[in-house]
C-alpha positions as CSV (number, residue, x, y, z in Angstrom):
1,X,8.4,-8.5,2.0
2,X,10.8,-6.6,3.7
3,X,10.9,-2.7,3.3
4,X,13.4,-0.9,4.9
5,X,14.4,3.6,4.7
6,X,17.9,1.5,5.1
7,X,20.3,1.6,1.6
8,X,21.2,-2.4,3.0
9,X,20.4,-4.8,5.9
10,X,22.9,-6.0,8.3
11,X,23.5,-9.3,7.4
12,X,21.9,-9.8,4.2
13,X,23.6,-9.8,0.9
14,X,21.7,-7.8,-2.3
15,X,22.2,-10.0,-4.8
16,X,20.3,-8.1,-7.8
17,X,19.4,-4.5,-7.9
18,X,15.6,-4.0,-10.0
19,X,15.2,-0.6,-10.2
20,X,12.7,2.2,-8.8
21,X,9.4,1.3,-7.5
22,X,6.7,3.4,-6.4
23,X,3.1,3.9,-4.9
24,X,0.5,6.8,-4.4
25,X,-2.6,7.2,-2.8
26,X,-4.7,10.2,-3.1
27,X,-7.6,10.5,-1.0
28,X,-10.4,13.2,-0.5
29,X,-11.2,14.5,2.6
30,X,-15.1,14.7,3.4
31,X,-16.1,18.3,4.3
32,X,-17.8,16.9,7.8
33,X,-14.2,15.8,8.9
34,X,-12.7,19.4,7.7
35,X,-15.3,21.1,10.3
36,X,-14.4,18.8,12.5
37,X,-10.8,19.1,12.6
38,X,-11.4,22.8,12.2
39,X,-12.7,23.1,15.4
40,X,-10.5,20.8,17.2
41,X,-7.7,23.1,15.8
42,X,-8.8,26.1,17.1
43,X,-9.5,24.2,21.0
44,X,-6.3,22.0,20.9
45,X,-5.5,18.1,20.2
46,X,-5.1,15.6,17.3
47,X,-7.2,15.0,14.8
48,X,-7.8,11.3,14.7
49,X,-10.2,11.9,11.2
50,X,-7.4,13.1,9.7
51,X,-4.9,10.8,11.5
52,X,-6.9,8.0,10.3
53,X,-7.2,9.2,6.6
54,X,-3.1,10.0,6.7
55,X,-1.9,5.8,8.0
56,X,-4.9,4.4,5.2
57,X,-3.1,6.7,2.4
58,X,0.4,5.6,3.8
59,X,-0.5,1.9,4.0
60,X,-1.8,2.0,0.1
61,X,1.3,3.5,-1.3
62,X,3.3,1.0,0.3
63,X,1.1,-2.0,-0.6
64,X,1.3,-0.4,-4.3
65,X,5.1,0.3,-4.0
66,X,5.6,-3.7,-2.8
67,X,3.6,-5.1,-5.5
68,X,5.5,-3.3,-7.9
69,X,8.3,-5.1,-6.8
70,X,7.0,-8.4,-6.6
71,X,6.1,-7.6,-10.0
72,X,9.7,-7.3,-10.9
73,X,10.6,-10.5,-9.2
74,X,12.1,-8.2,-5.9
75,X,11.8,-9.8,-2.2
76,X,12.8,-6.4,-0.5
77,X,12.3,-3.0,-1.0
78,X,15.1,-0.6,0.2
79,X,15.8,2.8,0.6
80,X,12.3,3.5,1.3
81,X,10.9,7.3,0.9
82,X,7.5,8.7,2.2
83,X,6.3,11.9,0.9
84,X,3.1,13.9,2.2
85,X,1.0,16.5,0.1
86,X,-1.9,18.1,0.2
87,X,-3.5,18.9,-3.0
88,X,-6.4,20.7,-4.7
89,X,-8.3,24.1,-4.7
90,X,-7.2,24.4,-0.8
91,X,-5.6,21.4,0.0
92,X,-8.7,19.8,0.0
93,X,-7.0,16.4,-1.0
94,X,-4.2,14.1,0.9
95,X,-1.2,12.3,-1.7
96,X,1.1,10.3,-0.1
97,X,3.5,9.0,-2.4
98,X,6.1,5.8,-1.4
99,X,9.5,5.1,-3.4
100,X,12.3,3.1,-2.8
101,X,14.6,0.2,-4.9
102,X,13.1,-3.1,-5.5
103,X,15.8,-6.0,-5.1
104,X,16.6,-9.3,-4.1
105,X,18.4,-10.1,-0.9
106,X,19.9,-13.7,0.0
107,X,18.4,-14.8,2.8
């Protein structure tokens, strides 16, 4: 299925719009990872715990968002919209939430 942060694709024609479709993961962080990342905060560099937690929450709200839409009969997903939260007493949680239009392109 194509997904696209595009409003059209060059070259294709949208032949039926399906409406909004959407997808959310929320995951907890596991307090070992927070100390982790903690410390690697305070000496410098990336946080692959976190990195890692961040691209699984992303890649369920888009499989979610796409099945929506397949749901609906949809072979495309456009205007595509990633958003990134942290929830809970002290943002102790990770939401990513994916949105976009469901519709059906000619190929």
């Amino acid at each position: 299925m194509l997904v696209t942060t595009t409003n059209n694709v060059e070259g294709k024609k949208i032949t039926v719009y399906l409406g909004l479709v959407s997808g959310e993961a929320i995951l907890g962080a596991n307090i070992f990872k927070d100390i982790f990342a903690s410390i690697r905060d305070i000496v410098g560099g990336r946080s692959a715990s976190y990195e890692r937690e961040l691209r699984q929450a992303k890649e369920i709200a888009l499989q979610e968002m796409q099945d929506q839409a397949k749901l609906l009969g949809g072979n495309a997903v456009i205007a595509v919209d990633l958003d990134y939260e942290t929830i809970g007493q002290g943002g102790s949680m990770l939401m990513v939430s994916a949105s976009g239009t469901a519709v059906v392109m000619e190929d």
